[in-house]
N, C-alpha and C positions, 0 to 999 in steps of 0.2 A: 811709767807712763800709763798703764792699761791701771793700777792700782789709785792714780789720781784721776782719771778719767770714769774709773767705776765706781767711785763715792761722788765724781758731779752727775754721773748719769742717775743715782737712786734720788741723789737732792733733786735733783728739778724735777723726777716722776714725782716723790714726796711734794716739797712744794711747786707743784704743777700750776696752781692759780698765780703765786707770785712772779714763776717765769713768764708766764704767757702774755702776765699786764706788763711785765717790763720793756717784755718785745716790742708788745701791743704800742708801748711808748716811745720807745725808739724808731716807730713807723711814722707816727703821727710826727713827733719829732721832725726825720726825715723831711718828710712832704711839707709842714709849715713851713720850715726851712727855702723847699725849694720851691714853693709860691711866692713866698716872701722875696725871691733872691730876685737880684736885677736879673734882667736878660744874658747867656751867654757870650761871650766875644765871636767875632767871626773866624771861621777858617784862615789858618796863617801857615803856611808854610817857610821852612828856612834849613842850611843846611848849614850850622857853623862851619867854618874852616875852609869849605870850600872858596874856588875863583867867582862863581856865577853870586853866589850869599856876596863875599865880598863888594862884588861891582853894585848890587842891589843897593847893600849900605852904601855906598858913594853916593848913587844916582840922587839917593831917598838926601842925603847932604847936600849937596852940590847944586841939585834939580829939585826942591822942594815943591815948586808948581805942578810940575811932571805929577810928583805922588802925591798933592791936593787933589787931582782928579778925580772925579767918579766914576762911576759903570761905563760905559762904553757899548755901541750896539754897530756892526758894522752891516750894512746892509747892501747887497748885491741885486744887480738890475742887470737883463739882459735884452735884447731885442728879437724881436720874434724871427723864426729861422727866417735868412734870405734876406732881412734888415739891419741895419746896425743904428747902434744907441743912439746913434751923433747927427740922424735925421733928423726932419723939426719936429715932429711928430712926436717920434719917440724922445728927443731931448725938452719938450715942452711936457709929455709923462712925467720925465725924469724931476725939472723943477716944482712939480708939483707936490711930488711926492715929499722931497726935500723941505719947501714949505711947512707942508704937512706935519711932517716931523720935529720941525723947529717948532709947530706950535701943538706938540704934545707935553704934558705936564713933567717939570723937569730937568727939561732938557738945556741945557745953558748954552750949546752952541752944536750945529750940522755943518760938515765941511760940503763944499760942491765938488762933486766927480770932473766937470769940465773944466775949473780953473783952478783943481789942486792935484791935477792930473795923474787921477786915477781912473782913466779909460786903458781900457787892453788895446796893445796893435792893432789887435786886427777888426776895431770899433764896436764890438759886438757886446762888453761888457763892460760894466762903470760900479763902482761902489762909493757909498759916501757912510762919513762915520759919523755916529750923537753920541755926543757926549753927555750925561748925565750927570748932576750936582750930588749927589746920593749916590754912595759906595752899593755896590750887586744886593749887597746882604739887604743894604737899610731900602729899596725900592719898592714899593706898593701895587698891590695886583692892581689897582687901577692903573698905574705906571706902564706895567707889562702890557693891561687890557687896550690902553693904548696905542703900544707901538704895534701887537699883534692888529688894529684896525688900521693903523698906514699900510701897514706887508699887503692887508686885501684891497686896501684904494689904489694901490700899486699894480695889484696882478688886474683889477677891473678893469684897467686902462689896456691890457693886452699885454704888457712886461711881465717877464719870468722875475719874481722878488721873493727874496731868502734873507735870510738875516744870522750871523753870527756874533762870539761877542760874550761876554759877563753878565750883560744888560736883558739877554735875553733869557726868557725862564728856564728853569730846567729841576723839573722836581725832582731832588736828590731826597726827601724824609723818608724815614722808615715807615712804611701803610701799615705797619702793622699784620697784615698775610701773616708773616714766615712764622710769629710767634702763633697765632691762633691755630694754625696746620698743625704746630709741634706739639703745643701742649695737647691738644685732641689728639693723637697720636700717643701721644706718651700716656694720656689717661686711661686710652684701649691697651695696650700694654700692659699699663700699671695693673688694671682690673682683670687682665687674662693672669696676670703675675703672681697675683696674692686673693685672686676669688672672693673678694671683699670689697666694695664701696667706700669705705672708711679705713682702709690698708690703701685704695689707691688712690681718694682724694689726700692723703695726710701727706704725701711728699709735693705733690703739685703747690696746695696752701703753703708748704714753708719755702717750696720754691719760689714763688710771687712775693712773700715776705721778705726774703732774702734780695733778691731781684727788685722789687720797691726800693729797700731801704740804700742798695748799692745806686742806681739811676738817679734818683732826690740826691743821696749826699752829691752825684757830682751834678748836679746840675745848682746843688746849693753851693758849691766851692766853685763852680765857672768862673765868673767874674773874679773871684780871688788869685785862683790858679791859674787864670787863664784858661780855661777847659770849655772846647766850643762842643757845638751840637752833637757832632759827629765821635768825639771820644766817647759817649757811652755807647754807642752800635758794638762793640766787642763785647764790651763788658754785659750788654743785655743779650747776646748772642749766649756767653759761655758761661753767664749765669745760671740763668735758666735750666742747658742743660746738667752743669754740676750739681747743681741745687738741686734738684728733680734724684739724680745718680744717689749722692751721701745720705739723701734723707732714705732711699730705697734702701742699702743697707744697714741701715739700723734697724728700718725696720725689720725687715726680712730677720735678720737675725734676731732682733725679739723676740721672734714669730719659733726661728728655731730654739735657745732658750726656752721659753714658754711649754714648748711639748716636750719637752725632755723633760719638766715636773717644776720648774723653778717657779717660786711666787712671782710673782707681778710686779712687786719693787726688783725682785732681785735678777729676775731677766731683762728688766729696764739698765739696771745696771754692768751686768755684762754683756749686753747690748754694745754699751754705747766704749766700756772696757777694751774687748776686744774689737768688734769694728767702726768703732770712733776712733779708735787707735790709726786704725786703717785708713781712714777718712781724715787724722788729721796729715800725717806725712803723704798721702796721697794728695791733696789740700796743699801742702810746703811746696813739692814739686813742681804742680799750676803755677802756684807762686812767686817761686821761681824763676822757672821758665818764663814768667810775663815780665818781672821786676828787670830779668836779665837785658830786659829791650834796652834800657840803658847804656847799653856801652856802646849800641848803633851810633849815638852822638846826632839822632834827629831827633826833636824835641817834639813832633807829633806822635811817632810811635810810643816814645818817652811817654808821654802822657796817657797813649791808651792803653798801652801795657800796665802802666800802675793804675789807674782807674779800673781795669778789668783785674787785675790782682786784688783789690780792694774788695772787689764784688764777690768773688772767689772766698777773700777772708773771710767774709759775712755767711758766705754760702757751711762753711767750716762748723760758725762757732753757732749758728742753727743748728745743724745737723748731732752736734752735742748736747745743746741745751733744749731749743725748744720742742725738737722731736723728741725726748723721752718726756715732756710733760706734755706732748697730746695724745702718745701714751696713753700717760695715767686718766687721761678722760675718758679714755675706750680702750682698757689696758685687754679686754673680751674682744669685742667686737671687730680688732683687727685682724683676729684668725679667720679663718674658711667657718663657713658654715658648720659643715659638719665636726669640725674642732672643739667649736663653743662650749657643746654643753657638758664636757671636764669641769671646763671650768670656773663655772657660772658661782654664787653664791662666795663662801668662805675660802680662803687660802686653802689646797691642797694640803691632805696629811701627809706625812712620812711615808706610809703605804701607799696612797694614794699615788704620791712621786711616783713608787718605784714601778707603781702598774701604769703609768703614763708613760715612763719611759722605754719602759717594756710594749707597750702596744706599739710605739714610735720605731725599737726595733724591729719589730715584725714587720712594720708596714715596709720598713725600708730594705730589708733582709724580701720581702717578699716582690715587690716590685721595684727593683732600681732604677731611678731616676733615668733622665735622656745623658746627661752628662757624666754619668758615672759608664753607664756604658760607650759614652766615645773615648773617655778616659781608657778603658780598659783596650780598644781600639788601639788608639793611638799606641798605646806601651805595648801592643801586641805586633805593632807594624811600623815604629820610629820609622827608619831609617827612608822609607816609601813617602810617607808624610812630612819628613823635613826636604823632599830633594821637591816636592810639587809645591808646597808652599812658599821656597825661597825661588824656584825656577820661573811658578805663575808671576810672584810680586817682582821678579827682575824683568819678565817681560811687558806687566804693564808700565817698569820703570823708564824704558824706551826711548819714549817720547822726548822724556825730559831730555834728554841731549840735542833737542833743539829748539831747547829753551829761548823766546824774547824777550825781552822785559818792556817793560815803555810806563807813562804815565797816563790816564786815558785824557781825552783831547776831543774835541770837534771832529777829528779824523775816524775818530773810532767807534764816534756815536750810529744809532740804528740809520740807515741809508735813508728812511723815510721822514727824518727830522729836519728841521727848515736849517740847523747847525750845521749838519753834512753836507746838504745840499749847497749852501753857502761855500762852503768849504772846497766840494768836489769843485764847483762853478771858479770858482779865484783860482784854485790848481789848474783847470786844464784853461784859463784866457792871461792868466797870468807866470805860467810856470809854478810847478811842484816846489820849489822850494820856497812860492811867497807866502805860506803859511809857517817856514819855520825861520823867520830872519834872526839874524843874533844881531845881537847890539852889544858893541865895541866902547869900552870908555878909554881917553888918552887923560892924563890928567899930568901936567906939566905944566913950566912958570909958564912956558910960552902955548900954550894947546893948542892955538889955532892953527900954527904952524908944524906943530909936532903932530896934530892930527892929519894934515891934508898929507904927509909924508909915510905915517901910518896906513891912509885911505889908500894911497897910488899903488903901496907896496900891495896891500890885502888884494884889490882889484886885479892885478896879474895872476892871482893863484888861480891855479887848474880847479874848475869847481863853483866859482864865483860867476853867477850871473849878473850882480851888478853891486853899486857901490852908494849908497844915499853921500849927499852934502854933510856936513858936521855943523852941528850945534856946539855954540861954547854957550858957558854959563857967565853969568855975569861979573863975575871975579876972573874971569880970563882965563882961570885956571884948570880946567876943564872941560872937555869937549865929549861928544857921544855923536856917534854915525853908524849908520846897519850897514849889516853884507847880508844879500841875497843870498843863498847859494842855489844851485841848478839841480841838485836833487831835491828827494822829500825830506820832512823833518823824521821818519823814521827809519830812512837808508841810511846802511851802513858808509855809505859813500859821503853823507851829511856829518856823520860822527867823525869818519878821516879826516872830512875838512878842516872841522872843529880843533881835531889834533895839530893839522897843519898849523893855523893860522896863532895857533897858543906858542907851538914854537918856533917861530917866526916872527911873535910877539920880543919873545925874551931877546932876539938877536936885536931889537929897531931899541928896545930898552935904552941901553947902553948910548948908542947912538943919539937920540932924542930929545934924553934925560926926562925921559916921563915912565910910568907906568902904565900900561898897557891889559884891561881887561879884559876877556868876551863871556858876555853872559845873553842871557836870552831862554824861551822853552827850550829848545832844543839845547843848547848846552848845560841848561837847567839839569836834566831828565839823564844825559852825560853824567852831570856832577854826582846827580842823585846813585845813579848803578853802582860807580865806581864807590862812592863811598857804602853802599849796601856791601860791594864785593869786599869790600876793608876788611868790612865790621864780620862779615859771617863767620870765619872763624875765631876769629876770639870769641863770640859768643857762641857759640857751639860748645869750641874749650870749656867757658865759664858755667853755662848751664848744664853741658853733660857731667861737666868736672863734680860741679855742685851734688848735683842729682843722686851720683855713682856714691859719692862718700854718703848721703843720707841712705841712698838703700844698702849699702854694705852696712851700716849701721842695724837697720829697720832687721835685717835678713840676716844677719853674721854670715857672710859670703862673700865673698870675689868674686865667682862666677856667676851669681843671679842678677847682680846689679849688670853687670858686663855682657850677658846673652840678652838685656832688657833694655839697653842701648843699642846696639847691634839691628835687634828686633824693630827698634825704633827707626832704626836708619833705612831698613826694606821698606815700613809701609809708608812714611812720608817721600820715600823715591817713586813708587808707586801711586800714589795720591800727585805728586808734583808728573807723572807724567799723566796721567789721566786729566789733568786739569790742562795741558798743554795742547794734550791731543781734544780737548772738547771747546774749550775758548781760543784755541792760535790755533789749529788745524782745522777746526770748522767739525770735525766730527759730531752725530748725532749733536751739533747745533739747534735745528729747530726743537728739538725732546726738551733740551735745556732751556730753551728760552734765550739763547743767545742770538742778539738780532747781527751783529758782527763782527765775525771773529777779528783777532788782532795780537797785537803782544800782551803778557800777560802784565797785571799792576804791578808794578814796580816792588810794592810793600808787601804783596800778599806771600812770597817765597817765605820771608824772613821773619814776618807775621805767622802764618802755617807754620812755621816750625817750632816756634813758640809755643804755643797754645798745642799742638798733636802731643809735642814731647811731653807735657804736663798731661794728658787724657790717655799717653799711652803706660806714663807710669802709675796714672790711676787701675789702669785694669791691671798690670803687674800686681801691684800692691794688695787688691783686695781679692785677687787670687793666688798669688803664691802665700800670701798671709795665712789663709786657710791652710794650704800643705804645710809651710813653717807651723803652724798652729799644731796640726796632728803627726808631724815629725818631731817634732821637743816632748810630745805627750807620748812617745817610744813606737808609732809608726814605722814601717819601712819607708823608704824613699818609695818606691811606688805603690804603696797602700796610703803614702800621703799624699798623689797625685791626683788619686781615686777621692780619696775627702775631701781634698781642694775643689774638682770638679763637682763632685754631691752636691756639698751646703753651696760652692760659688761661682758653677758655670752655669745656673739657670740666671740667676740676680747678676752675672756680669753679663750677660746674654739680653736681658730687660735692662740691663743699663744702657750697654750699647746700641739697640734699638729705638731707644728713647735718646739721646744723643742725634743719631741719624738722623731719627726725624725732626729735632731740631732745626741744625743743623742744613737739612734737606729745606727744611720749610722757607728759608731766607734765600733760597735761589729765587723763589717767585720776588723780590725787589727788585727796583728796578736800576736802584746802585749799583756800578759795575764793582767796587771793590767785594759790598756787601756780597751778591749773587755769586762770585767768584770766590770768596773766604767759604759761603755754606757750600758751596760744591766740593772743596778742597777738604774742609773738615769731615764733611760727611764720609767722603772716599775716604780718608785716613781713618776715620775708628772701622769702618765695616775693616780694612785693610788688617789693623793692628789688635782691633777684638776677635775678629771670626778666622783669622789666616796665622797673625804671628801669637797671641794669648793663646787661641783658642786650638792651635793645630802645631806651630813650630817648637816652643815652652814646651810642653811637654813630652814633645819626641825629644828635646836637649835631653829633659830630665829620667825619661828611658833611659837615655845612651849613656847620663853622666853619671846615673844613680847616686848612692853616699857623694861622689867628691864635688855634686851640686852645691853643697854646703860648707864645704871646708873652708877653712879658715886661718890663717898662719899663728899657731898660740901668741906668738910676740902681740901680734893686732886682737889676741882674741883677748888679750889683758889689757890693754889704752883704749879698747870701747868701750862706751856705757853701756849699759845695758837697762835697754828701754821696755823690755818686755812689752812688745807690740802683740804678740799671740797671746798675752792672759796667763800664762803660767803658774804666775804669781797667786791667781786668784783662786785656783784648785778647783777641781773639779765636783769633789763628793762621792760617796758610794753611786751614790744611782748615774751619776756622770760616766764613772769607772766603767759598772756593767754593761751599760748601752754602746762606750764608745769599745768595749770587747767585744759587742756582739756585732758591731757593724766590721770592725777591722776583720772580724770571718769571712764577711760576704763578700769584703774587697777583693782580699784573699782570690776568691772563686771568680771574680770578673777578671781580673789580672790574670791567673793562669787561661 
């Protein structure tokens, strides 16, 4: 691997003009592509297998009219305190309003609150519904600008008017923020990193390239694949920061190459040899991990996961090819200042190497770096260091055991939006559960009759506050009626019910001889958990399973793959309760921007573990690579933990940084899933770079010394051997002497 990867890395330094316009074309490409492309489809949600998907399909057969519909806006009217709606006064507001709204552009029909009786008891409030010809998605801000001018002809008359509904706006697009914070962030980074302009623009530019060319392809394959708006939000999330991450170490290691004496082709080359190597199986893991969403059996995760793999891939095969030929455009000018002028002019002599590499060991023999001295730290004090770093990350983990899930809703938007208010206003005039009614399909020869017997039974359950009439459909053969229930749609009391009446369902079956289903949001959202709680462990199985055999590969090891799982499992438990405790407990809420807390997204658990477990074997990878690197080259185990951290705790350090603030920068959206994924992520790398890489890892490899690495000879003869550390590729005389004089110094910070 490191032997095919370090003759692509010299060709594209070499020809450097040819990669770049190939790039250059696969961008342009891209984007014509996805100008060209029809419009996206709209957000579709479905849950094969499940009862609520099922009943859907029915409804969407049976009830065709039903799913002809368009948007829907429900609109809420109440009477000033001390009045009720049902005066003339206030019910001559009320028809006003309703007019009004019939004659906004549209609208193809408003029911009346007073003769489709939908007034509360206790007369004080009325809502009426529009219906719209245009599905949410296809509606027009004149549309909106519209109904938004009824709501205030409404309140002008003195009536409290809210509005809830599909119908009514709600900017879900990404503004854009999160990404402009990151990358300014990552460029302050990049430039504190490498002391260079042109070291820390060159990962940003192939980041954006990377990140272009993944966004266009899928918005050029929507229409085909189906692939709505909202599937690239991941993938423009975790591009970014990988893309930013891979290209950094290549560079970086160029940069180390380079002063060690090597020509400019030939540090391009093992460059990209050894940590390309590192970047591509780091690179497979993400991949991985995202491809694995698949076996959840929800076709929207399904989708973002492979469109956010896709982007990742791209992210890879940049980070190979086109960074060693911008490289070769400023193969000088991406070292520090003071670097340059070695090696300005013609290739380095012989001599010349060997006093390059000689100055490189002095510097480093003379002052060692931050990370070699916490390296020597830590191997000086394991056993202190592993019990604070697994004790902290258990107690931020905490929370997580009281974990919610939910889907967000009307219920859960900011209290100051015309949605909640809507929403609060029908909960407390109509009872808590009239926001989460389930809807019942009977579908038998006889339905009208199987349904009113299905209805009688349902209305006795404990829990039921009431029972609508039954619609059959026109072939007789199927019927649909709601149950109210008396809680909210997000009490647990609402989910028992659900359970009630399903088996309660199966006993009327028999009896009936019909089919019996209950779907609706709130069983929805039921269907949804339980099939998330399905799926989580097999796919945990299948992506740690995956993961463990590639890095026992990558590492020849049992235990590094297996302590880097492990590792993974503290900081996503930690990350998953800090996100508990900040969006469902309300903690330092206003800091984050959380206008109200609630249960968490449904997706974001199973989503987070995806995408951490690929970022967390990224910092594995490109830093125990480094120690495998200088333990195969006859290191001790802990003078290889000391090299690992040299060349890879400052660049996994500016990795992780640059990450965070990614990451960090998408909590300013105003998407709950989005703001909620960059909180989660962010907390998992600071978690699993600075606590489990950076502090756990190497107190293991204290403790475990030599048998970090062992390997069962039977496995150590049916693996390939990939040579990820470069072995292959030899070091040289002047390699030799530099890396004896540095293993002295190690020496002296270890003891």
């Amino acid at each position: 691997m490191a032997t095919l990867l370090y003759r692509l890395g010299r060709f594209a330094f070499r020809r450097r003009g040819l990669t770049a316009v190939l790039w250059l074309l696969v961008l342009l490409g891209a984007g014509f592509a996805a100008s060209s492309a029809p419009a996206p489809p709209a957000d579709t949600f479905s849950m094969p297998g499940t009862e609520s998907q099922k009943a859907f399909d029915l409804l969407e057969e049976k009830f065709p009219a039903a799913g002809a519909e368009g948007a829907s806006a429900r609109v809420v009217v109440r009477a000033p305190r001390g009045e009720r709606i049902t005066e003339a006064r206030n019910k001559t507001s009320v028809a006003e309003l309703v007019d009004e709204l019939r004659g906004d552009p549209g609208v193809s029909r408003v029911t009346d609150p007073f003769t489709s009786g939908a007034v509360s008891k206790d007369g004080t409030t009325a809502y009426a519904v529009a219906t719209y010809e245009a599905t949410a998605t296809e509606l027009t801000d004149t549309q909106h600008d519209a109904l938004e001018k009824s709501l205030r002809s409404g309140r002008a008359s003195g009536l409290t008017v809210e509005a809830g509904g599909d119908a009514v706006k709600v900017d879900t697009a990404m503004s854009g923020v999160g990404e402009k914070i990151g990358v300014l962030i990552s460029a302050l980074v990049l430039l504190m990193t490498f002391g260079s302009l042109i070291a820390a623009g060159m990962p940003l530019l192939t980041a954006v390239v990377g990140v272009g060319i993944g966004i266009s392809s899928i918005t050029a394959l929507g229409s085909t694949l189906g692939l709505s708006a909202t599937t690239s939000n991941l993938a423009m999330m975790l591009g970014l920061a990988v893309g930013i991450d891979y290209a950094l170490f290549v560079v970086s290691r160029y940069r180390s190459e380079k002063l060690e004496g090597h020509d400019r082709q030939e540090a391009a080359g093992r460059a990209v040899g050894t940590a390309g190597s590192a970047v591509v199986f780091a690179g497979l893991t993400v991949i991985v991990a995202l491809a694995g969403l698949s076996v959840v059996n929800i076709p929207v995760l399904t989708k973002m996961g492979l469109a956010a793999a896709g982007t990742v891939a791209v992210a890879v095969l940049i980070a190979i090819t086109l960074v060693p030929a911008l490289l070769g455009f400023a193969p000088v000018r991406v070292l520090r200042r003071r670097d340059r002028a070695a090696f300005r002019g013609k290739p380095l002599s012989a001599r010349k190497q060997r006093k390059a590499a000689k100055r490189a060991a002095k510097e480093a023999a003379r002052r060692p770096n931050l990370g070699s001295r916490w390296a020597g730290y830590v191997l000086r004090h394991p056993v202190a260091v592993l019990l604070v770093g697994v004790v902290g990350l258990g107690a931020l983990a905490m929370p997580a055991a009281d974990l919610r899930l939910g889907l967000p809703g009307e219920g859960t938007m900011a209290p100051d939006t015309t949605q909640r208010k809507a929403y609060d206003m029908l909960s407390a005039s109509f009872g808590d559960g009239f926001n989460g009614p389930l809807t019942v399909t009977v579908e038998a020869p006889k339905a009208t009759e199987a349904a009113k017997t299905v209805a009688a039974r349902f209305g006795e359950q404990d829990g039921v506050a009431s029972v609508t009439p039954a619609t059959v459909n026109k072939a007789g053969d199927t019927a649909l009626f709601t149950v109210v229930p008396v809680s909210g749609p997000g009490e647990s009391a609402t989910e028992d019910l659900v359970r009630t009446l399903r088996r309660s369902a199966g006993g009327l079956e028999g009896s009936t001889g019909s089919e019996i289903l209950i779907t609706g949001q709130t069983a929805l959202v039921i269907d949804f958990s339980h099939t998330l709680d399905d799926a989580l462990l097999p796919y945990l199985g299948l992506v740690v399973g995956l993961a463990f055999l590639l890095l026992m590969v990558v590492f020849r090891s049992v235990l590094v793959p297996f302590k880097a799982a492990l590792g993974f499992l503290l900081s996503v438990g930690a990350a998953l309760g800090a996100v508990v405790a900040v969006f469902q407990q309300g903690h330092l809420a206003d800091l984050f921007g959380v206008d109200q807390p609630g249960p968490v997204v449904s997706t974001m658990p199973i989503l987070m573990i995806g995408v951490v477990f690929g970022l967390a074997m990224d910092y594995e990878v490109f830093l125990v690579s480094r120690m495998r690197e200088a333990y195969v080259h006859g290191a001790s185990p802990a003078e290889a933990v000391v090299t690992g951290f040299r060349y890879g705790g400052r660049v996994v350090a500016a990795a992780a940084v640059i990450m965070i603030s990614v990451f960090s920068g998408f909590i300013a959206e105003d998407n709950d899933l989005v703001k909620m994924m960059g909180f989660a992520l962010a907390s998992a790398v600071l978690f699993d770079a600075f606590v489990v890489r950076m502090a756990i890892v190497p107190a293991l490899f204290a403790l475990l010394g030599a048998k970090a690495w062992w390997l069962p000879r039977w496995l150590d003869v049916i693996l390939p051997d990939l040579d990820v550390e470069g072995a292959k590729l030899g070091r040289g005389r002047t390699g030799v002497r530099s890396a004896s004089r540095r293993a002295d110094r190690e020496r002296e910070l270890i003891r």
